[in-house]
mmCIF entry with sequence, helices, sheets and N, C-alpha, C, O atoms, coordinates in Angstrom:
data_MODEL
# 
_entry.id   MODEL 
# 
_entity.id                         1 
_entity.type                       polymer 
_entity.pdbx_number_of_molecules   1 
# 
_entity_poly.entity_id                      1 
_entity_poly.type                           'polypeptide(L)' 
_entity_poly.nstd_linkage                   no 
_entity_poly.nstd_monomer                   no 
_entity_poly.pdbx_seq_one_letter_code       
;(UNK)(UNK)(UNK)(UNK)(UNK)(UNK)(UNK)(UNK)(UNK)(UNK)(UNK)(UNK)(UNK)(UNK)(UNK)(UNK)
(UNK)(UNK)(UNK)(UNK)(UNK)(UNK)(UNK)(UNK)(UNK)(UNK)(UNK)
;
_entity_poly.pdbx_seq_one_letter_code_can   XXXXXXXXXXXXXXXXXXXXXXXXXXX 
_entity_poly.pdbx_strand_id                 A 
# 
loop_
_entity_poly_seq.entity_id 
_entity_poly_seq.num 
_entity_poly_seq.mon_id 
_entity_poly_seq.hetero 
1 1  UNK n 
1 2  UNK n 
1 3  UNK n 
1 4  UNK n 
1 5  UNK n 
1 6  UNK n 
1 7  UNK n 
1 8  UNK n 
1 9  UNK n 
1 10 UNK n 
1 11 UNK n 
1 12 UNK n 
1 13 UNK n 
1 14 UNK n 
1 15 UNK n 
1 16 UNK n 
1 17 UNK n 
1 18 UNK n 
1 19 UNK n 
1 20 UNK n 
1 21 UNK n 
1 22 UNK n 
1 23 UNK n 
1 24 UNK n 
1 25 UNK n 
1 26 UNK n 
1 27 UNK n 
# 
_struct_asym.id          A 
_struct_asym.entity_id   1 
# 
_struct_conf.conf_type_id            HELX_P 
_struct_conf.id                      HELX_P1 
_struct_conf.pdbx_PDB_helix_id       AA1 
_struct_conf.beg_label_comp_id       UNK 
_struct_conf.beg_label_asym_id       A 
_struct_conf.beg_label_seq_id        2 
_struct_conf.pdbx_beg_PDB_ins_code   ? 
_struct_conf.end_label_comp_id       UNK 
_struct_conf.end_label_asym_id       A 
_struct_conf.end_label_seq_id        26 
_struct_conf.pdbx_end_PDB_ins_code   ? 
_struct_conf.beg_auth_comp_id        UNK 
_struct_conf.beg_auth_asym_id        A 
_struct_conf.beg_auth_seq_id         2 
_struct_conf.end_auth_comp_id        UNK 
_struct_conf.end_auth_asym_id        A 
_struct_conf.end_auth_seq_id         26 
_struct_conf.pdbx_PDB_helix_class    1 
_struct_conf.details                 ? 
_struct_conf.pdbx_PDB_helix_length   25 
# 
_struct_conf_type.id          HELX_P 
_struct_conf_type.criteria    ? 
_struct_conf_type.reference   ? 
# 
loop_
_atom_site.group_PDB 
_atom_site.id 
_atom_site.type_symbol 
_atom_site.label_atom_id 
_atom_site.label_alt_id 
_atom_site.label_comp_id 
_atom_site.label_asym_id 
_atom_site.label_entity_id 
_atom_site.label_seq_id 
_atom_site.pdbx_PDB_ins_code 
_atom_site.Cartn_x 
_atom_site.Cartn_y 
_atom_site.Cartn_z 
_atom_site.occupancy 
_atom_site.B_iso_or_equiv 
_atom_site.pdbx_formal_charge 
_atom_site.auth_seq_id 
_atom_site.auth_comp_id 
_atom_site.auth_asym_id 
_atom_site.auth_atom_id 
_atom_site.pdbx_PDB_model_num 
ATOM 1   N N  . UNK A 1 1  ? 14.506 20.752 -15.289 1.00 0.00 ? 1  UNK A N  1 
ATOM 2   C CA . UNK A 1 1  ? 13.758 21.743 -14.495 1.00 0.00 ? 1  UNK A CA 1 
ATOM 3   C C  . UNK A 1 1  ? 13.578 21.216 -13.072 1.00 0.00 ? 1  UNK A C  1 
ATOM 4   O O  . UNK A 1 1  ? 13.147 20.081 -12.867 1.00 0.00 ? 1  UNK A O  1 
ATOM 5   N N  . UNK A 1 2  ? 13.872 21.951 -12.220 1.00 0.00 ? 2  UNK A N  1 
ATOM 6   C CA . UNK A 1 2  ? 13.696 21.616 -10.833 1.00 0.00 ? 2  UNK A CA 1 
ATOM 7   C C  . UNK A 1 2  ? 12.396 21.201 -10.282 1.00 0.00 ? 2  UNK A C  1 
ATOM 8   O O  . UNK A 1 2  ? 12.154 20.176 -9.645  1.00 0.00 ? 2  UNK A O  1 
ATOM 9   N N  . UNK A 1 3  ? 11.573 22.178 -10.633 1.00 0.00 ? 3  UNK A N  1 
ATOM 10  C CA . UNK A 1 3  ? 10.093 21.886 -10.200 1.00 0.00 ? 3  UNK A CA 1 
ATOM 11  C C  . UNK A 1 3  ? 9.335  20.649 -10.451 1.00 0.00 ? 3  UNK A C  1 
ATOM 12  O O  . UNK A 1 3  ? 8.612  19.991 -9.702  1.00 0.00 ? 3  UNK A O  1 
ATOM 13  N N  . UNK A 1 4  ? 9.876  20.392 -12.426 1.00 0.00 ? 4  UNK A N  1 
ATOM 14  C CA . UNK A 1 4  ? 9.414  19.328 -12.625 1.00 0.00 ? 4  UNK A CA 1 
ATOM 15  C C  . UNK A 1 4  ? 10.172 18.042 -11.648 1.00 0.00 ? 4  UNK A C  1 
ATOM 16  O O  . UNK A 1 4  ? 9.508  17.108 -11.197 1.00 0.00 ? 4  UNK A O  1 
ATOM 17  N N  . UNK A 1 5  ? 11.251 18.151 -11.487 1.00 0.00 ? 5  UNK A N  1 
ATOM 18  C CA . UNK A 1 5  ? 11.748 17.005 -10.884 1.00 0.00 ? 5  UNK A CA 1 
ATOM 19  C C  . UNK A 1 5  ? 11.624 16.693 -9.278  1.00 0.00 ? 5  UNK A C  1 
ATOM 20  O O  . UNK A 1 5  ? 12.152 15.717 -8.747  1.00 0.00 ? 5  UNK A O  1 
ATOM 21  N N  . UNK A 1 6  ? 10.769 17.771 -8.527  1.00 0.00 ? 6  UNK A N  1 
ATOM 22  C CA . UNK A 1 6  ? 10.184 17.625 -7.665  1.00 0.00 ? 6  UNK A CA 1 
ATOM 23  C C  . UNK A 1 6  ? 8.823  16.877 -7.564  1.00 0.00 ? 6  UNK A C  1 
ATOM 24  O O  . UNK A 1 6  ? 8.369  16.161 -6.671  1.00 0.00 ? 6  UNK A O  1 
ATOM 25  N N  . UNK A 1 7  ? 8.397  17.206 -8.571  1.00 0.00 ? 7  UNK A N  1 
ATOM 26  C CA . UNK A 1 7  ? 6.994  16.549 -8.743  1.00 0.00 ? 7  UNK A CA 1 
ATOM 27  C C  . UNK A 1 7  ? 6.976  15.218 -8.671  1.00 0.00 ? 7  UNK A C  1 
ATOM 28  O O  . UNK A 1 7  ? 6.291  14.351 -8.128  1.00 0.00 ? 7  UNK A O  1 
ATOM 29  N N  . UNK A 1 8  ? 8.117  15.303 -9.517  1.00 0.00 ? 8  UNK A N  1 
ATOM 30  C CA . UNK A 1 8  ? 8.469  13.595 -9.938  1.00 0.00 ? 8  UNK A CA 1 
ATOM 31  C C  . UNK A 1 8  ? 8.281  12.811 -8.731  1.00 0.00 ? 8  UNK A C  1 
ATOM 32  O O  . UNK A 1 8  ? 7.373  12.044 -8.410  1.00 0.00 ? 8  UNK A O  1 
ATOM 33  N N  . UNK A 1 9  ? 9.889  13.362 -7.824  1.00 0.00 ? 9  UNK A N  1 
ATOM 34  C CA . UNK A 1 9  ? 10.535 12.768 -6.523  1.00 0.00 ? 9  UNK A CA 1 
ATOM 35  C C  . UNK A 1 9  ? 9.145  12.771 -5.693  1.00 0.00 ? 9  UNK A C  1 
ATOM 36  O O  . UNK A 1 9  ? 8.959  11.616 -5.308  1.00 0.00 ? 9  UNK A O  1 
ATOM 37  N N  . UNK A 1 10 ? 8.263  13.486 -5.337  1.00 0.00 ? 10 UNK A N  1 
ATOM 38  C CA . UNK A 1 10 ? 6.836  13.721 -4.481  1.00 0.00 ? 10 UNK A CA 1 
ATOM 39  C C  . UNK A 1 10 ? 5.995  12.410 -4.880  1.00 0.00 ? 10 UNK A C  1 
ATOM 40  O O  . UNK A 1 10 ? 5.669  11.396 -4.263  1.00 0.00 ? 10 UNK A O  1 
ATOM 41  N N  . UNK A 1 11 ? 5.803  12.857 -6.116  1.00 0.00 ? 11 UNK A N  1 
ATOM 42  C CA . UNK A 1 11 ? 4.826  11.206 -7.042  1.00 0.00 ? 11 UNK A CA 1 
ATOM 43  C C  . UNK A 1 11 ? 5.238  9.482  -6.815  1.00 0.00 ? 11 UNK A C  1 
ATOM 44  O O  . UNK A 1 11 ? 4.530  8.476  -6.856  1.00 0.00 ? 11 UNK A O  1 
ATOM 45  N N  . UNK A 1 12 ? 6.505  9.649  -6.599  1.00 0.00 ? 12 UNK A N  1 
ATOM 46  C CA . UNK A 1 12 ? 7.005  8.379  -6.498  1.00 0.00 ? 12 UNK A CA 1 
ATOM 47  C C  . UNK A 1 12 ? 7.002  8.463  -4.844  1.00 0.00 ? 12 UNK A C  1 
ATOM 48  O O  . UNK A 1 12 ? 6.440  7.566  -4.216  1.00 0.00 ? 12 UNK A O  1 
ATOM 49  N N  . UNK A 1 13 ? 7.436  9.207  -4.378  1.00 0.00 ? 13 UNK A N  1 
ATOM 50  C CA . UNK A 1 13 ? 7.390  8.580  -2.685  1.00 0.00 ? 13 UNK A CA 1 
ATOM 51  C C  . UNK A 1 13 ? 6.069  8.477  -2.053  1.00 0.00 ? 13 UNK A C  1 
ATOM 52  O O  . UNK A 1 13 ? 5.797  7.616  -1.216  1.00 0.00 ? 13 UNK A O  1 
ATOM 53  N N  . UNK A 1 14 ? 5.362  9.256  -2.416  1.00 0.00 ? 14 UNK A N  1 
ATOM 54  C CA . UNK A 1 14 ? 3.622  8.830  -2.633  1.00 0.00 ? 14 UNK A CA 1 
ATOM 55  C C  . UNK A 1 14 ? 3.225  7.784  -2.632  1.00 0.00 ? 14 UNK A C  1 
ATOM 56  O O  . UNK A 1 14 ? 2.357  7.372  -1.863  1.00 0.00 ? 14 UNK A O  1 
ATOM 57  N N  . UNK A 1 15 ? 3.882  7.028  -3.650  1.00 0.00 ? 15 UNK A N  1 
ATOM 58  C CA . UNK A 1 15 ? 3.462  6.067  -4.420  1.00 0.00 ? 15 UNK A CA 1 
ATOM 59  C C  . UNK A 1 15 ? 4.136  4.857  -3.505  1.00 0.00 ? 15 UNK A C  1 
ATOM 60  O O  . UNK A 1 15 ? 3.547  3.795  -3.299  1.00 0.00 ? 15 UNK A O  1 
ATOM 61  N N  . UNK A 1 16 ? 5.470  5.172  -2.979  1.00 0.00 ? 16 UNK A N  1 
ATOM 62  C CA . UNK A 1 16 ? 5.596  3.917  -2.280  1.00 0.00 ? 16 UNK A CA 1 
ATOM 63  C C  . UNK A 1 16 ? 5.153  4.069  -0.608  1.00 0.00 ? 16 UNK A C  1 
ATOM 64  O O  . UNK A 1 16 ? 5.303  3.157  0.205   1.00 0.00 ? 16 UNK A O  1 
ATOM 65  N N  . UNK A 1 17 ? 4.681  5.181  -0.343  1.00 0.00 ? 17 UNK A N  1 
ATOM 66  C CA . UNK A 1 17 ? 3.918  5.485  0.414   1.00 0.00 ? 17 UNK A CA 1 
ATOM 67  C C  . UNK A 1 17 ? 2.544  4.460  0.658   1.00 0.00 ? 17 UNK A C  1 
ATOM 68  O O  . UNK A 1 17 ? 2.157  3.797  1.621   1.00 0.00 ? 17 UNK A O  1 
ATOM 69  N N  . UNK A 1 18 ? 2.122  4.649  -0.469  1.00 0.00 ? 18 UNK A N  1 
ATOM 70  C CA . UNK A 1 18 ? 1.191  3.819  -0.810  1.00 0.00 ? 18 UNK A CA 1 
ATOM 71  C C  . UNK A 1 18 ? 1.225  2.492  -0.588  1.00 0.00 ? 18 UNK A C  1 
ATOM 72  O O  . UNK A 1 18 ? 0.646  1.902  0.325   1.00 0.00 ? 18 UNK A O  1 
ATOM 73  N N  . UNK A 1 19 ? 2.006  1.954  -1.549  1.00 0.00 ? 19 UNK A N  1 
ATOM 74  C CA . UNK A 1 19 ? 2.373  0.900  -1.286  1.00 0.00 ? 19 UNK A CA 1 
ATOM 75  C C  . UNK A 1 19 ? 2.663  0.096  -0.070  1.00 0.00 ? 19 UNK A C  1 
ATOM 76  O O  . UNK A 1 19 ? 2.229  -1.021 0.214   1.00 0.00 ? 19 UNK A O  1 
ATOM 77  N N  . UNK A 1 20 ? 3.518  0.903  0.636   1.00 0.00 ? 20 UNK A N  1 
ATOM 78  C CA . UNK A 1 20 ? 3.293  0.866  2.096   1.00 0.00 ? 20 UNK A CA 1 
ATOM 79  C C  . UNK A 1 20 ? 2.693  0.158  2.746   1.00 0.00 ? 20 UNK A C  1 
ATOM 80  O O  . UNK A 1 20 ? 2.930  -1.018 3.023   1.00 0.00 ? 20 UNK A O  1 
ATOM 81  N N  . UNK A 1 21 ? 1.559  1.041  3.159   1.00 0.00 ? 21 UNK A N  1 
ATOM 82  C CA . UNK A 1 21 ? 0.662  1.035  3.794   1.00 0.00 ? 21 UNK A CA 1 
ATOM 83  C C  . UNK A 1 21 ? -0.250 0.237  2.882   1.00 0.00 ? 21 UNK A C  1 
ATOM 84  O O  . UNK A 1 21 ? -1.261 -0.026 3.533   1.00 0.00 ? 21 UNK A O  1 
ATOM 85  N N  . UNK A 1 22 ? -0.338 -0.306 1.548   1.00 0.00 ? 22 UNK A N  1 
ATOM 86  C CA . UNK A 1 22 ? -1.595 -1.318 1.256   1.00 0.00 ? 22 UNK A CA 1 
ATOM 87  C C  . UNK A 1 22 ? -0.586 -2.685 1.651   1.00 0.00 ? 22 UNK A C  1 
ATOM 88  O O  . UNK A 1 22 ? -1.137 -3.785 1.612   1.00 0.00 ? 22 UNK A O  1 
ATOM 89  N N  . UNK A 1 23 ? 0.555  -2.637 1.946   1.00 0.00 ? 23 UNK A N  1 
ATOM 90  C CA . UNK A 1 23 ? 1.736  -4.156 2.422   1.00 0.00 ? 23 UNK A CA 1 
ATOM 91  C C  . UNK A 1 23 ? 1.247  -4.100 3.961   1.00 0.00 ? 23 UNK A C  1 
ATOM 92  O O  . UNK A 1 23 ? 1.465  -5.187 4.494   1.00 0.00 ? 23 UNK A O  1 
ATOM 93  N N  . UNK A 1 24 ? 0.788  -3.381 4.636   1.00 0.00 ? 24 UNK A N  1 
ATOM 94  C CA . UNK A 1 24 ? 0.553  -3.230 5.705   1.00 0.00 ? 24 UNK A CA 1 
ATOM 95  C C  . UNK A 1 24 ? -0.474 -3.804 5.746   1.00 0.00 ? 24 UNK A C  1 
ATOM 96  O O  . UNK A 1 24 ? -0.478 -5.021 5.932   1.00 0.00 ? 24 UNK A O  1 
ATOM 97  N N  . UNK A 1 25 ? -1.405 -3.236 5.617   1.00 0.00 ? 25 UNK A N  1 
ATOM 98  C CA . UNK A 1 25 ? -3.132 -4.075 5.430   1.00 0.00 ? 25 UNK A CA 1 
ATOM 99  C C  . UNK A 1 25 ? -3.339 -5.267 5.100   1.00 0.00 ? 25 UNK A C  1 
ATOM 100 O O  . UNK A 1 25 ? -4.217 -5.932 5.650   1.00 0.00 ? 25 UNK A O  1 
ATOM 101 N N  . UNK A 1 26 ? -2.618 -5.712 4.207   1.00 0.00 ? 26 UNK A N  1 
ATOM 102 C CA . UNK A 1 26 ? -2.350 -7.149 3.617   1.00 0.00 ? 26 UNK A CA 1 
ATOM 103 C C  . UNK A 1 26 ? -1.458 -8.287 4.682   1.00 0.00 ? 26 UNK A C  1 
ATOM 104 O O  . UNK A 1 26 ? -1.704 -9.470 4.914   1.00 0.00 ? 26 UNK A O  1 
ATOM 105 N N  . UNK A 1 27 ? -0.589 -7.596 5.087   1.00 0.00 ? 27 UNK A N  1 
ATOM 106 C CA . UNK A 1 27 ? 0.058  -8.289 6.632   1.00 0.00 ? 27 UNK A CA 1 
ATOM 107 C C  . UNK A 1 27 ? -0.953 -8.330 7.623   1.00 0.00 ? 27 UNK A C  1 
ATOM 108 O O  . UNK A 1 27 ? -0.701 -8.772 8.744   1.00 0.00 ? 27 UNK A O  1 
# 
């Protein structure tokens, strides 16, 4: 399903979104 696999792709770039920016703070 497309939608679901958007959600997915959204959740995870979020997530390294996240990640990100807490590697940032920590630098």
């Amino acid at each position: 399903d497309d939608a679901l696999r958007d959600t997915v792709a959204s959740s995870i770039r979020n997530c390294l979104e996240f990640e990100q920016q807490r590697a940032a703070w920590a630098g």
